[in-house]
HTML snippet that shows the backbone in 3Dmol.js (N, CA, C, O; Angstrom):
<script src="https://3Dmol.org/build/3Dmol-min.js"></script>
<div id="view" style="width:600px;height:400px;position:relative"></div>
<script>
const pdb = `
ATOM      1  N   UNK A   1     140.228  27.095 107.488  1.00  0.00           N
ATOM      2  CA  UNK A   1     139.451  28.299 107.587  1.00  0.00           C
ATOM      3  C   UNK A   1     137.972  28.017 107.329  1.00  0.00           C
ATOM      4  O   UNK A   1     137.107  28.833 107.650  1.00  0.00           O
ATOM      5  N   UNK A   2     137.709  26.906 106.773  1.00  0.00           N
ATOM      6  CA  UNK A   2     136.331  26.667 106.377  1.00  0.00           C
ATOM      7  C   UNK A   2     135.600  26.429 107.654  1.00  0.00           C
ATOM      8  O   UNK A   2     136.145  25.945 108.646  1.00  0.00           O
ATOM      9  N   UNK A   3     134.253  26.812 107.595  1.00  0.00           N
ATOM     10  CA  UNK A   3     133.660  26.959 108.877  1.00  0.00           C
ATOM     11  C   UNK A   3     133.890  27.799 109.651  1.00  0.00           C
ATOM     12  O   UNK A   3     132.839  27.945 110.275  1.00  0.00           O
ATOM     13  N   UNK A   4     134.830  28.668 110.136  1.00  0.00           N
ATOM     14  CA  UNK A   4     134.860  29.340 110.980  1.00  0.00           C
ATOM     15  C   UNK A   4     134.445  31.033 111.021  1.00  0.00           C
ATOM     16  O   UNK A   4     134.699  31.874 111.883  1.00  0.00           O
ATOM     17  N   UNK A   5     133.800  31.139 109.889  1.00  0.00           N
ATOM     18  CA  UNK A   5     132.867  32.300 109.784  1.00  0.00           C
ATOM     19  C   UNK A   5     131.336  32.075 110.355  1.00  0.00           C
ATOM     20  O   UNK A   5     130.910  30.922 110.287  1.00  0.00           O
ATOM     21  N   UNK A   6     130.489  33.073 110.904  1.00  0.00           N
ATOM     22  CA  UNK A   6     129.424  32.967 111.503  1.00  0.00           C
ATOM     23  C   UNK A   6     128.549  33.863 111.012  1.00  0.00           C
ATOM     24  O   UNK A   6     127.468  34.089 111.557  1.00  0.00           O
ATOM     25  N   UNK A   7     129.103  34.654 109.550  1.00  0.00           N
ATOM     26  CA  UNK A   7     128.587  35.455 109.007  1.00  0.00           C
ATOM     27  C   UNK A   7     129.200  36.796 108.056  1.00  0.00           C
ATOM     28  O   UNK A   7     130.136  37.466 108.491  1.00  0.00           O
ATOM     29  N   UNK A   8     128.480  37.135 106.555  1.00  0.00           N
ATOM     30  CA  UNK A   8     129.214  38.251 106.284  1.00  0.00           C
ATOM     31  C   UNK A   8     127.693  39.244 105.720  1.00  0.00           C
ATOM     32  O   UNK A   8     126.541  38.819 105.639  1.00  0.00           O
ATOM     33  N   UNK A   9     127.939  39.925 105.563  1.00  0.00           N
ATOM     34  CA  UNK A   9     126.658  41.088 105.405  1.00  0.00           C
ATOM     35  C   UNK A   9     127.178  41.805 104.014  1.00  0.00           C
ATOM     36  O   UNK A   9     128.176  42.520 104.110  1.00  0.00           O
ATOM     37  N   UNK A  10     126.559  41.652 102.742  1.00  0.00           N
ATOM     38  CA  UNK A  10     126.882  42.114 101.526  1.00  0.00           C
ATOM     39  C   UNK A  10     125.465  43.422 101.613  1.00  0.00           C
ATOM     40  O   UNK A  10     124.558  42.981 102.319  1.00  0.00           O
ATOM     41  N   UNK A  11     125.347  43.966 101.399  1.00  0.00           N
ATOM     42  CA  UNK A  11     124.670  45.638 100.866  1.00  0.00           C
ATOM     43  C   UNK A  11     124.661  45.536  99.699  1.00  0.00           C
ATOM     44  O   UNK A  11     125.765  45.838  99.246  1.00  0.00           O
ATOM     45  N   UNK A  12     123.502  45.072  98.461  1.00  0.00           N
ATOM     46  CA  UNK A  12     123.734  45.899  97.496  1.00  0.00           C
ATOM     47  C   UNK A  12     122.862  46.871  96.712  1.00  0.00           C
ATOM     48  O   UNK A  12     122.143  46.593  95.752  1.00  0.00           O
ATOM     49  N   UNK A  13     123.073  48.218  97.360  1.00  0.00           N
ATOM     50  CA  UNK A  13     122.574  48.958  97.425  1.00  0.00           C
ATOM     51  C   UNK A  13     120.831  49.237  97.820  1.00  0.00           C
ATOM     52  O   UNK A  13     119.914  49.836  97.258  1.00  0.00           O
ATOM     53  N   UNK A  14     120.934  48.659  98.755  1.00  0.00           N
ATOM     54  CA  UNK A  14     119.502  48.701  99.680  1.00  0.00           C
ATOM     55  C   UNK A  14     119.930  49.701 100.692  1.00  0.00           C
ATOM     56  O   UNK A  14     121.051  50.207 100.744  1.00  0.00           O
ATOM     57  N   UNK A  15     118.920  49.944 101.505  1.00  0.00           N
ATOM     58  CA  UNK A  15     118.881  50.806 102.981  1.00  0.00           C
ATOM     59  C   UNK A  15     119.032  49.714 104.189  1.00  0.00           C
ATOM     60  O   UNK A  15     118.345  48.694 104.229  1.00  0.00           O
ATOM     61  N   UNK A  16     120.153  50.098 105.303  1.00  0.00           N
ATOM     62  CA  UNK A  16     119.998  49.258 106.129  1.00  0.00           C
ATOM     63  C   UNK A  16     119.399  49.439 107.276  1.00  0.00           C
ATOM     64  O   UNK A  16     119.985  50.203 108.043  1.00  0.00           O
ATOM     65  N   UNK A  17     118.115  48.838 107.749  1.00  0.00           N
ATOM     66  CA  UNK A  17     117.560  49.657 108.602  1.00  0.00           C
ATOM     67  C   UNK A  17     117.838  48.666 109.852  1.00  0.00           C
ATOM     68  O   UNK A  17     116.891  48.079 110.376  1.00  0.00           O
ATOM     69  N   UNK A  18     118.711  48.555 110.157  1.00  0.00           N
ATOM     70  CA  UNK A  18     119.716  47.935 111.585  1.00  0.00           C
ATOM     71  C   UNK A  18     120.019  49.069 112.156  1.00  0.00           C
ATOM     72  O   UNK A  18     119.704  50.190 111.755  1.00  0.00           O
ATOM     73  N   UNK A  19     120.803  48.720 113.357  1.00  0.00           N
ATOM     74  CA  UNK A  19     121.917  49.493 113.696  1.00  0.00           C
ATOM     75  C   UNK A  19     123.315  48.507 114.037  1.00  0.00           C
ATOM     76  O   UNK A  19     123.722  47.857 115.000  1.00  0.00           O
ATOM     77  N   UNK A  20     123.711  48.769 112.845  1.00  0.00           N
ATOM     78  CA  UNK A  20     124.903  48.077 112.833  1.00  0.00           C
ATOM     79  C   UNK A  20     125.815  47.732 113.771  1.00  0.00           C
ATOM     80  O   UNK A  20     125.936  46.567 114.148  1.00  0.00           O
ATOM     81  N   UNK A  21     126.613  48.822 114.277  1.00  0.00           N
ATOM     82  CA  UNK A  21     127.224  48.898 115.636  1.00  0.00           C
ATOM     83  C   UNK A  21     126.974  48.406 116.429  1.00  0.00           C
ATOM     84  O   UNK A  21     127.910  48.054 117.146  1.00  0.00           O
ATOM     85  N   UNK A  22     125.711  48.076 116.814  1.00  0.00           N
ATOM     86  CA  UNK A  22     125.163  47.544 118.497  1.00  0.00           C
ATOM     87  C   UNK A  22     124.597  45.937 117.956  1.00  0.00           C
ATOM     88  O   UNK A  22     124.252  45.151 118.839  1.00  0.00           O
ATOM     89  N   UNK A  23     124.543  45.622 116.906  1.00  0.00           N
ATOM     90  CA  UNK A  23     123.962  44.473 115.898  1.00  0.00           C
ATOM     91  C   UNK A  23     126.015  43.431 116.562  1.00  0.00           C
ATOM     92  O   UNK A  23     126.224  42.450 117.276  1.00  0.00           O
ATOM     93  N   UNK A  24     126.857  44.283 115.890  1.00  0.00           N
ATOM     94  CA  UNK A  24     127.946  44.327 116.102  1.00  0.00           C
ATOM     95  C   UNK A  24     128.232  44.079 117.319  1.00  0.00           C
ATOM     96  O   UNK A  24     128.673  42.941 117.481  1.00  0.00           O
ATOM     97  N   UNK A  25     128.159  44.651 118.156  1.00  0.00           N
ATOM     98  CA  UNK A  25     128.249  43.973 119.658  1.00  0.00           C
ATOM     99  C   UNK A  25     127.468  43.097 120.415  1.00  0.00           C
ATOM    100  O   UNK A  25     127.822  42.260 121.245  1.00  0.00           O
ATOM    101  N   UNK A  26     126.533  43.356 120.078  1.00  0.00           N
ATOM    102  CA  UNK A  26     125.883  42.351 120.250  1.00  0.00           C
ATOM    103  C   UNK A  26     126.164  40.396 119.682  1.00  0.00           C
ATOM    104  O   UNK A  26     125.821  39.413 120.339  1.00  0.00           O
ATOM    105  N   UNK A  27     126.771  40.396 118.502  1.00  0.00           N
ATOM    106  CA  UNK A  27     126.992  39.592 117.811  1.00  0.00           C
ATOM    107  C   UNK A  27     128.770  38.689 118.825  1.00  0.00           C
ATOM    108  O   UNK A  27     129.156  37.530 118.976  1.00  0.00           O
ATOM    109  N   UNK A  28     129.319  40.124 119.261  1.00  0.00           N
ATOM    110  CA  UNK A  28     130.476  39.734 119.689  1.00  0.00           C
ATOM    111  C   UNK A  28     130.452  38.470 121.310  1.00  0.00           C
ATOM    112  O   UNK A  28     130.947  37.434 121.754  1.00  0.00           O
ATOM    113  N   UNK A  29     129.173  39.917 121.697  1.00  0.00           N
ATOM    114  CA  UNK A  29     128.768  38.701 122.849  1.00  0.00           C
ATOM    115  C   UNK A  29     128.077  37.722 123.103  1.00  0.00           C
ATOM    116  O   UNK A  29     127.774  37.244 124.196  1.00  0.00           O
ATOM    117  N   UNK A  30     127.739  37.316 121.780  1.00  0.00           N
ATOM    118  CA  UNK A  30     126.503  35.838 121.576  1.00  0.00           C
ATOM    119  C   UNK A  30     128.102  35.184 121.268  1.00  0.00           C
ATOM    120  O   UNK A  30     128.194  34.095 121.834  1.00  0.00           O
ATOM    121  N   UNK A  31     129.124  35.486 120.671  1.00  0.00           N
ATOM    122  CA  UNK A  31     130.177  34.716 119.863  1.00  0.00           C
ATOM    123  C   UNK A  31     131.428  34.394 121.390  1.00  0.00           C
ATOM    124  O   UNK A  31     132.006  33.318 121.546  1.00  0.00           O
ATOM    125  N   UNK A  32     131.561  35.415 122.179  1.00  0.00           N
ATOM    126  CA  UNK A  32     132.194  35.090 123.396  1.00  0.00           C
ATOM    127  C   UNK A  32     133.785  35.582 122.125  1.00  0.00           C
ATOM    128  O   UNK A  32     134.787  34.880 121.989  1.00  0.00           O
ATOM    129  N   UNK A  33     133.548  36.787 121.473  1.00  0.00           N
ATOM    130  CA  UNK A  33     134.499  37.321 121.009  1.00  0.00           C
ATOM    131  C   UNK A  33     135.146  38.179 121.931  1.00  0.00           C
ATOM    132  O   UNK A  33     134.540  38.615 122.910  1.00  0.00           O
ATOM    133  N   UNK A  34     136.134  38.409 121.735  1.00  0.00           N
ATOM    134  CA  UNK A  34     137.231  40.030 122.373  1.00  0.00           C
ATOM    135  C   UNK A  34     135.959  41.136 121.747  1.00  0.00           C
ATOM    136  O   UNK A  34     135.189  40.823 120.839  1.00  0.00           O
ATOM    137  N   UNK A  35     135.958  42.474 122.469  1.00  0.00           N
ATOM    138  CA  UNK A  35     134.819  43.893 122.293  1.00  0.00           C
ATOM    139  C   UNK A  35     136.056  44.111 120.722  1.00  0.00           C
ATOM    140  O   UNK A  35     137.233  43.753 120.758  1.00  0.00           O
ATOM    141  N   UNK A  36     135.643  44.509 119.973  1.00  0.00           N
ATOM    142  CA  UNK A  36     136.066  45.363 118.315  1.00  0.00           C
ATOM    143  C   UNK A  36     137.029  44.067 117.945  1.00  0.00           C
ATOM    144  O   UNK A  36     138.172  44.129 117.494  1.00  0.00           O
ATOM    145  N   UNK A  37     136.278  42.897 118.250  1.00  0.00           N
ATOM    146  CA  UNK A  37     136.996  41.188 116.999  1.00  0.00           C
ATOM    147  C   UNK A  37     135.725  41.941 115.489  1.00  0.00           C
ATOM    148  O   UNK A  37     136.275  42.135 114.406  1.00  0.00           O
ATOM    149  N   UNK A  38     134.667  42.169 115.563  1.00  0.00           N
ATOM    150  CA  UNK A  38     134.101  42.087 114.504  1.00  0.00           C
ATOM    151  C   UNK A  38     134.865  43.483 113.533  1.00  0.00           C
ATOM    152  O   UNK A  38     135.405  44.506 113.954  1.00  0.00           O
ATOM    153  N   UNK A  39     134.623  42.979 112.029  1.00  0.00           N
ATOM    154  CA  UNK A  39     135.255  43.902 111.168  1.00  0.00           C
ATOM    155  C   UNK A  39     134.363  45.238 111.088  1.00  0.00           C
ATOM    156  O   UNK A  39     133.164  45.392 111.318  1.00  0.00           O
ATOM    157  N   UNK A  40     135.220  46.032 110.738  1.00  0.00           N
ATOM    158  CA  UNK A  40     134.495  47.520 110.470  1.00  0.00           C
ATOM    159  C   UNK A  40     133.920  47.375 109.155  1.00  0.00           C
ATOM    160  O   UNK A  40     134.501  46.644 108.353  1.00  0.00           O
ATOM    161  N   UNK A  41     132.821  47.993 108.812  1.00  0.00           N
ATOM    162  CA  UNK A  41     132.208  48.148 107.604  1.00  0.00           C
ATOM    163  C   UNK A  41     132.792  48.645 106.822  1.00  0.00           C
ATOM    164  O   UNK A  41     133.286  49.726 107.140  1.00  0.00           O
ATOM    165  N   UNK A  42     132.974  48.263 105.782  1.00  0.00           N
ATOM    166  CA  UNK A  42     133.814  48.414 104.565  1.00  0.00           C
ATOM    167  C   UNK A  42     132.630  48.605 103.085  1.00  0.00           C
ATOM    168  O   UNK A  42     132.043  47.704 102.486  1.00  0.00           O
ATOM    169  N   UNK A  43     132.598  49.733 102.893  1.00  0.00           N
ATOM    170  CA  UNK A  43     132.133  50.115 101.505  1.00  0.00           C
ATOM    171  C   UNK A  43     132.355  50.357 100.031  1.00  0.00           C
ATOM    172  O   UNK A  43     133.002  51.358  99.724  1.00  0.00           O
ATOM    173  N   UNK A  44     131.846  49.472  98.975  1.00  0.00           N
ATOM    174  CA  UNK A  44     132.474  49.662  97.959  1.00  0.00           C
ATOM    175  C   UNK A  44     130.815  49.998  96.860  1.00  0.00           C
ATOM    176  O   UNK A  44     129.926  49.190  96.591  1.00  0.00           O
ATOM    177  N   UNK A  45     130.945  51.616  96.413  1.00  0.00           N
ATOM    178  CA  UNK A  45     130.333  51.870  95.632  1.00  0.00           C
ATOM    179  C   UNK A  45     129.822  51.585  94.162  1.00  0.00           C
ATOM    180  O   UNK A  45     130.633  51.856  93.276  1.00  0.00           O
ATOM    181  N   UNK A  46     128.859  51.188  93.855  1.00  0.00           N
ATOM    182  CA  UNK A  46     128.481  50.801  92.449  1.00  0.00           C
ATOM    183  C   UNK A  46     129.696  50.152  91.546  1.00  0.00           C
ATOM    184  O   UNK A  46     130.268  50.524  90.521  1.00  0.00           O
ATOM    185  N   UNK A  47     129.804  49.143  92.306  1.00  0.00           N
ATOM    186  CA  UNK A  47     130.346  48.345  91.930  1.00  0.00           C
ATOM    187  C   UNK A  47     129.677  46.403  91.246  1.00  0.00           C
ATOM    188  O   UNK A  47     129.116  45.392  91.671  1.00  0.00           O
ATOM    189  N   UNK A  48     130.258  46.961  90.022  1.00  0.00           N
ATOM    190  CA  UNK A  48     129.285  45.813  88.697  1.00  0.00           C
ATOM    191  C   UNK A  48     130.234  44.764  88.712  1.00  0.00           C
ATOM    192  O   UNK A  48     129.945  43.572  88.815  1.00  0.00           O
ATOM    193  N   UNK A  49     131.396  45.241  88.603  1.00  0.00           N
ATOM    194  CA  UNK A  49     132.376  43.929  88.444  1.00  0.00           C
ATOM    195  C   UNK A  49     132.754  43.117  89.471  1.00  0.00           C
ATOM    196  O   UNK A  49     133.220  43.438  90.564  1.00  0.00           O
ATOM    197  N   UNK A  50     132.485  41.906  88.974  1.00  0.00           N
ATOM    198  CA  UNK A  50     132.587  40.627  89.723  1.00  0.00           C
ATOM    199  C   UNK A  50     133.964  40.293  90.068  1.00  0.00           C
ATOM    200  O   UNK A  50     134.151  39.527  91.014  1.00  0.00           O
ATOM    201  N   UNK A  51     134.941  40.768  89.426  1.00  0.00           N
ATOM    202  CA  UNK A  51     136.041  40.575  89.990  1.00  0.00           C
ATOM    203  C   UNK A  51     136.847  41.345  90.955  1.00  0.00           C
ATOM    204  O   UNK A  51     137.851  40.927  91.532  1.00  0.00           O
ATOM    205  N   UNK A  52     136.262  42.616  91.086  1.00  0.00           N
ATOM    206  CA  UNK A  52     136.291  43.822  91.752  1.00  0.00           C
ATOM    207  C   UNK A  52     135.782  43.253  93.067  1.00  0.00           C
ATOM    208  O   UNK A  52     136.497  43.149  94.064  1.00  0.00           O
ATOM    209  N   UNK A  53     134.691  42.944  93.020  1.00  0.00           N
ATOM    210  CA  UNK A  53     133.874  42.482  94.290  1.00  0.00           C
ATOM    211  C   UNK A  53     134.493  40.837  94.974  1.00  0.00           C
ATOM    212  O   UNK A  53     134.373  40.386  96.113  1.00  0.00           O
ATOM    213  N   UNK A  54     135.034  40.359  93.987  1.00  0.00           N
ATOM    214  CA  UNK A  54     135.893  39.264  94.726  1.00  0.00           C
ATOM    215  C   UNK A  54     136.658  39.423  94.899  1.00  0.00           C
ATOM    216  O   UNK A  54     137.129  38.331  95.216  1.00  0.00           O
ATOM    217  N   UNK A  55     137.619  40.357  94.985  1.00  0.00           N
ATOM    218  CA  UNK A  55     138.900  40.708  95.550  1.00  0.00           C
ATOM    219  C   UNK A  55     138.872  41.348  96.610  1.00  0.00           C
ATOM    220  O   UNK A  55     139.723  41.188  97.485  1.00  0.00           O
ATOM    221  N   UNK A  56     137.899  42.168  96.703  1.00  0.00           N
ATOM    222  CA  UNK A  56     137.149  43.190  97.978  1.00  0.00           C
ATOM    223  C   UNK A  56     136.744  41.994  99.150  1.00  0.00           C
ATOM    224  O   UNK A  56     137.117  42.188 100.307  1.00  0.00           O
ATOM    225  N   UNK A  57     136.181  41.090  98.902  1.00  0.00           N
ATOM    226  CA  UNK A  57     136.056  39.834  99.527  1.00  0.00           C
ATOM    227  C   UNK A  57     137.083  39.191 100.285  1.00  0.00           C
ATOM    228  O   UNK A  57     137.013  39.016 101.501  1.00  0.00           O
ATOM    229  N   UNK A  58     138.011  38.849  99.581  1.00  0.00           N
ATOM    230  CA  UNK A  58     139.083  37.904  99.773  1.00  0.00           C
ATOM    231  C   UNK A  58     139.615  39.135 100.670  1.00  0.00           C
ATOM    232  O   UNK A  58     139.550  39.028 101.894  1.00  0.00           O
ATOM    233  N   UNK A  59     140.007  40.007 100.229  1.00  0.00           N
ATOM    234  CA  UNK A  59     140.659  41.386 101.339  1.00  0.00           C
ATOM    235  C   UNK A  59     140.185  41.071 102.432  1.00  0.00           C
ATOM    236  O   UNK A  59     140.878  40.423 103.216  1.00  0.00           O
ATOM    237  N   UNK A  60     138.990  41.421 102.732  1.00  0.00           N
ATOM    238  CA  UNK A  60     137.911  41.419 104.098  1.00  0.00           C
ATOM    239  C   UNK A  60     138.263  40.142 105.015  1.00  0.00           C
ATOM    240  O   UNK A  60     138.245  40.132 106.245  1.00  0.00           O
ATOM    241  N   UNK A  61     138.670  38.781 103.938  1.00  0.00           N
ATOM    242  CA  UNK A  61     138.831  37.760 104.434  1.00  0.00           C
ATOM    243  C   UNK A  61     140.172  37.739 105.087  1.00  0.00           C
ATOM    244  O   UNK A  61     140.161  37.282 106.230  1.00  0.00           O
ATOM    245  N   UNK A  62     141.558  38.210 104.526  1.00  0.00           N
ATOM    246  CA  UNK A  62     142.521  37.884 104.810  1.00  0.00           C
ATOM    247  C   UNK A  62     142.528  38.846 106.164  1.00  0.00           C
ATOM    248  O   UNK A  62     142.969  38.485 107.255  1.00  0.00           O
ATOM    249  N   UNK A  63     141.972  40.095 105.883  1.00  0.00           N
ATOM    250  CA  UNK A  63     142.036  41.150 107.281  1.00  0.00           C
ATOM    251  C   UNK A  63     141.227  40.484 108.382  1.00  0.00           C
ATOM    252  O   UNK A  63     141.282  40.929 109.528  1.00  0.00           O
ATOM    253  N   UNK A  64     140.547  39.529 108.099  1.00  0.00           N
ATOM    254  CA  UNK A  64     139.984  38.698 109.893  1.00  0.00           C
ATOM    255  C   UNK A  64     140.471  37.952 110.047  1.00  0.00           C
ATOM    256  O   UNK A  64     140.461  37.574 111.218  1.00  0.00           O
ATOM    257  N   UNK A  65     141.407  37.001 108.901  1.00  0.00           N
ATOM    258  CA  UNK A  65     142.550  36.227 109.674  1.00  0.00           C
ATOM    259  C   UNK A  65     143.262  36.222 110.268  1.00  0.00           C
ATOM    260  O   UNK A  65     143.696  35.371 111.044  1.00  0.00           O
ATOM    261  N   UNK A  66     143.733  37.850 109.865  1.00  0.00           N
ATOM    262  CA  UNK A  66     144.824  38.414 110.651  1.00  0.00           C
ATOM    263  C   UNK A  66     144.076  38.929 111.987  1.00  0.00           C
ATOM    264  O   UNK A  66     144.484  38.595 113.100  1.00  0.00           O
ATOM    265  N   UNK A  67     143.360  39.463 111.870  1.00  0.00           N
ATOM    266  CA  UNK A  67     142.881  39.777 113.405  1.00  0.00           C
ATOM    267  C   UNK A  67     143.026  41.246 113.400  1.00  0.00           C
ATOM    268  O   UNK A  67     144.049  41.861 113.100  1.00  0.00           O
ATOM    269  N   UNK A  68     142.025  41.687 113.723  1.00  0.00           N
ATOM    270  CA  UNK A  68     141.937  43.609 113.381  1.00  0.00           C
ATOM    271  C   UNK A  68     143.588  44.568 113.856  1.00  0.00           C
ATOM    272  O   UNK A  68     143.769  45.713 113.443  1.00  0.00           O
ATOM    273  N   UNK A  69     144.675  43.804 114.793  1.00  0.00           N
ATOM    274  CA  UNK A  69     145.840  44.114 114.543  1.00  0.00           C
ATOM    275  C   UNK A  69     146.723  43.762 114.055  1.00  0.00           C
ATOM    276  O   UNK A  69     147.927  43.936 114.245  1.00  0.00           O
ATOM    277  N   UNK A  70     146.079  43.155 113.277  1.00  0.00           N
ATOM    278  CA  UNK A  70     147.156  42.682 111.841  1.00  0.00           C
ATOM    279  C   UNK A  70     147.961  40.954 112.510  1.00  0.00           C
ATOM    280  O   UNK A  70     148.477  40.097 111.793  1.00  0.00           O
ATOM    281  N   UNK A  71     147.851  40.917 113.664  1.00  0.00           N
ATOM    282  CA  UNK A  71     148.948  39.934 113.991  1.00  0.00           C
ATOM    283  C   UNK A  71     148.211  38.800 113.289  1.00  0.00           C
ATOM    284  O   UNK A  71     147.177  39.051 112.669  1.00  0.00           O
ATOM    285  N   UNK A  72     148.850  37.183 113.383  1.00  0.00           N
ATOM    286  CA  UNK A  72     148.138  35.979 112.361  1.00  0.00           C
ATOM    287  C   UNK A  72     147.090  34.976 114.060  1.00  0.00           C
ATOM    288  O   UNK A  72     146.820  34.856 115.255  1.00  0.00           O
ATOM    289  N   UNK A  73     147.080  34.936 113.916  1.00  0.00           N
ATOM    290  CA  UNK A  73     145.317  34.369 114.331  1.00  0.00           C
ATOM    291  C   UNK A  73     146.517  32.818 114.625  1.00  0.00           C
ATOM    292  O   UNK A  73     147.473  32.516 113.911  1.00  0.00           O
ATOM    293  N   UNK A  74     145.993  32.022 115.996  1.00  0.00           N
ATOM    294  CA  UNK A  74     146.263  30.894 116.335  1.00  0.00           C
ATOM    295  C   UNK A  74     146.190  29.836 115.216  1.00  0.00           C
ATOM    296  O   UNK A  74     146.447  28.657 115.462  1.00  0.00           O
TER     297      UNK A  74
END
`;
const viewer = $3Dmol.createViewer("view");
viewer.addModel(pdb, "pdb");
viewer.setStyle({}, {cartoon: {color: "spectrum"}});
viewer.zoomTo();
viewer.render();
</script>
């Protein structure tokens, strides 16, 4: 699995002045991904704990292994 990320986007608590969505597709077709391979934004509020936030992580991680329909990835 190492290496095969091209990117993750942490927020903490700034303004994002993107537009995510089209950032998002855009990203899919520089990557020569399938249209909705990239993950949906996932928000976790005022959140201090470090272990909270690494589990939220590892989640995010195991849900793109699997592939946004759950099936397991080649």
């Amino acid at each position: 699995m190492a290496g095969s990320y091209r990117g993750l986007i942490l927020d903490f608590g700034g303004v994002l002045t993107t537009r995510m969505r089209l950032n998002g597709e855009a990203f899919e077709r520089a990557a020569n991904l399938v249209p909705a391979e990239v993950l949906g934004i996932r928000t976790v509020h005022h959140t201090t704990d470090p272990t909270a936030t690494a589990n939220l992580l590892d989640s995010l991680l195991l849900i793109h292994q699997a592939g946004p329909t759950g099936a397991d990835r080649d």
